[in-house]
Every structure is written in C-alpha cells, then in structure tokens.
C-alpha positions as CSV (number, residue, x, y, z in Angstrom):
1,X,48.9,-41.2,14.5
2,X,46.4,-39.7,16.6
3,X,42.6,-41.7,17.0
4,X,39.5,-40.7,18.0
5,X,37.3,-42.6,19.9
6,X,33.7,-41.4,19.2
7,X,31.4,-42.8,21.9
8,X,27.3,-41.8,22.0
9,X,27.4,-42.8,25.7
10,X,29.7,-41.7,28.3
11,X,29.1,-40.5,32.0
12,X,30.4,-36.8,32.4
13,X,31.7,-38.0,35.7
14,X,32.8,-40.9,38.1
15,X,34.7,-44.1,37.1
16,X,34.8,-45.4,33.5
17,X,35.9,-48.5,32.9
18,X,36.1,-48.8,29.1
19,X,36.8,-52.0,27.1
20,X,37.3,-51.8,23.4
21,X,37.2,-54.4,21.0
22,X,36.5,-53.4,17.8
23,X,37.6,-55.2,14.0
24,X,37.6,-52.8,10.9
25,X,40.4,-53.0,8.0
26,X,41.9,-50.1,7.1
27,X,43.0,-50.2,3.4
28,X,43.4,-46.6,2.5
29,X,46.3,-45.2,4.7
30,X,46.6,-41.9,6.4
31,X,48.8,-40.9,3.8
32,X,46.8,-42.0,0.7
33,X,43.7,-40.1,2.1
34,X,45.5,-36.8,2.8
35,X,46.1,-36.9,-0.7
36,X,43.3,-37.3,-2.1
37,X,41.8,-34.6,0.0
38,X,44.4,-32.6,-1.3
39,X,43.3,-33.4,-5.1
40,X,39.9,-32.3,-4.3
41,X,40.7,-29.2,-3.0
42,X,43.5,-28.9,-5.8
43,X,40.7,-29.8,-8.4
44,X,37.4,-28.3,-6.8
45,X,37.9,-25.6,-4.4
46,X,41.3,-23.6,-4.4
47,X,44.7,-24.2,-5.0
48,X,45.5,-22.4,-1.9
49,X,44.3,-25.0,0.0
50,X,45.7,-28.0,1.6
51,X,45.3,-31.2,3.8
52,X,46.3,-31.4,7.2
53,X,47.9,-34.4,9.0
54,X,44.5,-37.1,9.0
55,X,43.3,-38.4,12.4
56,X,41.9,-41.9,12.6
57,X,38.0,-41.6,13.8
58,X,36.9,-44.5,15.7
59,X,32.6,-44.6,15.4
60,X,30.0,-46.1,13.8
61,X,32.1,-45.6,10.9
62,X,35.8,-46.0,10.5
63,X,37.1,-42.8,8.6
64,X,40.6,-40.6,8.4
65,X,39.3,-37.4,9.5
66,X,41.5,-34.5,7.3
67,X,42.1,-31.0,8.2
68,X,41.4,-28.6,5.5
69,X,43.8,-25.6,5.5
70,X,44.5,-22.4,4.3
71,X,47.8,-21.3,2.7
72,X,49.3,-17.9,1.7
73,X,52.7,-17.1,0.5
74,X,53.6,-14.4,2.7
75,X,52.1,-16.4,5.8
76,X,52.0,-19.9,5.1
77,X,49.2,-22.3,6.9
78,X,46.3,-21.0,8.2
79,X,43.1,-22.3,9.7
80,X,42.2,-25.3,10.0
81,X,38.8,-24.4,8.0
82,X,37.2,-27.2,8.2
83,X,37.5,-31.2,7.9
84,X,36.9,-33.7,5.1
85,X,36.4,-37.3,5.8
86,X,37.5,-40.4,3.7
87,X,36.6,-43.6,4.9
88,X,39.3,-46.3,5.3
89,X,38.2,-49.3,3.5
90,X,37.3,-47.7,0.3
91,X,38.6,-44.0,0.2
92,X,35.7,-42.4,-0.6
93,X,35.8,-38.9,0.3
94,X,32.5,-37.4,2.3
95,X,32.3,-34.4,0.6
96,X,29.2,-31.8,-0.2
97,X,28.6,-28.4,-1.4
98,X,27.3,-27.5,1.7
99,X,31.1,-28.3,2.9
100,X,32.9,-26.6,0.0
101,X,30.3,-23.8,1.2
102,X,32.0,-23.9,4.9
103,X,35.2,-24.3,3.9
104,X,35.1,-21.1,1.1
105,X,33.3,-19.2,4.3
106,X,35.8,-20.1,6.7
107,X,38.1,-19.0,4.0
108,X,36.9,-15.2,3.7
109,X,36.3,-14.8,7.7
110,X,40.1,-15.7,7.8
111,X,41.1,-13.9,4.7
112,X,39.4,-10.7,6.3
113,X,41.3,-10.4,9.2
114,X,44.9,-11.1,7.1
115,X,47.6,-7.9,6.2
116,X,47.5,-6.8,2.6
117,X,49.9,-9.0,0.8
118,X,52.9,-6.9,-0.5
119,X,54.9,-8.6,-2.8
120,X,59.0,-8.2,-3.3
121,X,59.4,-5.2,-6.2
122,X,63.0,-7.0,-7.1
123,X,65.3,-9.6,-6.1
124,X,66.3,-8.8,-2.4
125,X,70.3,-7.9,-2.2
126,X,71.5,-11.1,-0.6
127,X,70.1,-13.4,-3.4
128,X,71.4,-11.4,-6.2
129,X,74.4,-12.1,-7.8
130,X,76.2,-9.7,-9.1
131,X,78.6,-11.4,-11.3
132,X,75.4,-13.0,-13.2
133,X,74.9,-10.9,-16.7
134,X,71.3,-10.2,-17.4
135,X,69.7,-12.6,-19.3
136,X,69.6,-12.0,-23.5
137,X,66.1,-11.1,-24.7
138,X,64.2,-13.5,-26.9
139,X,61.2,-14.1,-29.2
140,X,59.4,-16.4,-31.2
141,X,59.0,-15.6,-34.7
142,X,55.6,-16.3,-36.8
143,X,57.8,-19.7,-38.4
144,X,58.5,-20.9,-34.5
145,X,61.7,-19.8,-34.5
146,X,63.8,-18.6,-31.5
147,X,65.6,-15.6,-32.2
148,X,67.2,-12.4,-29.8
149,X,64.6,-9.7,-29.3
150,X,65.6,-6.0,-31.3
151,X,65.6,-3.4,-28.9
152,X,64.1,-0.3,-31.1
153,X,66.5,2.4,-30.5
154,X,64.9,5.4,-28.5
C-alpha cells in the first residue's frame, strides 16, 4: 500500500527533518473503496471504466485516493483519467459533475488517439473444435414453449 504524505510546507531544498505523528481511523479499507469507485463508474459514468489500485492520502483529510481507468477489449487498461477520492472513516465518495466531466474528457482525448477496434469475424482456428456439431436451432413459440427452429426450404 502506497501513502501520500500531503504537506502545505516544505523547503525545496536543504535538510528536512520531519516528524510525523498523526491519529486517524481508517474504517473503509483500500479494497472496500476501490469498489465502490468501481460501482459508481459501473452505475454513473461507463461500464468501460474501472478503479485503479487506491493510495492512502495523508492531509488535512484522510482519504483512499482511486485511479479511474479506461478499459477496451482489444487493449485492455488505459489511462489513468483521473482520480476519485473516498474518505476512510465513512466511505463517502468525493465525486462531482465537474469530475464525471474530466473523466468523460480524458476519455475521448484517449479514445481519439486509439486504432479502430476490429472485431474477430469467426472463432479463430485453434479454439474451434472440430469434433463439436453445430448447435440445433431453437424458438419460442407464442404459448412459451421451446421448440427446434424450421428451416424454410430454399
């Protein structure tokens, strides 16, 4: 688990001595928040977007800072797009429009520069089995009955 110390003042140079001793409880885990980032995005934004791996944030406010991803099925993860906090004692999410905005923005700019998605026409040859008989073609009648398709003769 990676943290993140936020600190508002820091000398850009020299000899830093730096004592930390800081309380908080953290009741939502890493795991619970990614999660719940990934419902959102499920739920409000895209299912072709996921949560990253959460970083603990150390600042005025303790929060799980999660990577927000884009995912295609030719190329698999891309981005990160942007990031979604969720604090860590109650697991509320810090979302916005403004940040569905960014993220859907980041999504095209990265979308733009992407190959056109070509799609397997048939099975490839070493996944097909030829000793496997085509399937038998069915339908539903109007009583809800399942019953072999008639194939009209030509």
């Amino acid at each position: 688990m990676a943290v993140l110390l936020e600190l508002e003042t820091l000398p850009t140079q020299g000899a830093v001595s730096l004592r930390i001793d800081y309380s908080f409880n953290i009741k939502v885990t890493a795991h619970q928040a990614q999660r719940q980032v990934d419902r959102w995005l499920l739920n409000e934004v895209s299912y072709l977007m996921g949560a990253g791996e959460p970083m603990l944030v150390v600042a005025h406010q303790v929060v799980w800072r999660v990577p927000v991803y884009l995912s295609t099925p030719d190329l698999g993860q891309l981005g990160p797009l942007a990031q979604v906090q969720v604090t860590v004692d109650n697991g509320m999410l810090e979302i916005s429009t403004q940040l569905k905005t960014e993220i859907w923005q980041q999504a095209e700019k990265w979308l733009k520069t992407l190959p056109p998605y070509h799609p397997y026409k048939s099975v490839l040859p070493e996944y097909h089995d030829s000793q496997m008989s085509a399937a038998p073609r069915l339908m539903v009648t109007e009583q809800g009955e399942v019953v072999p398709r008639r194939v009209k003769a030509a």
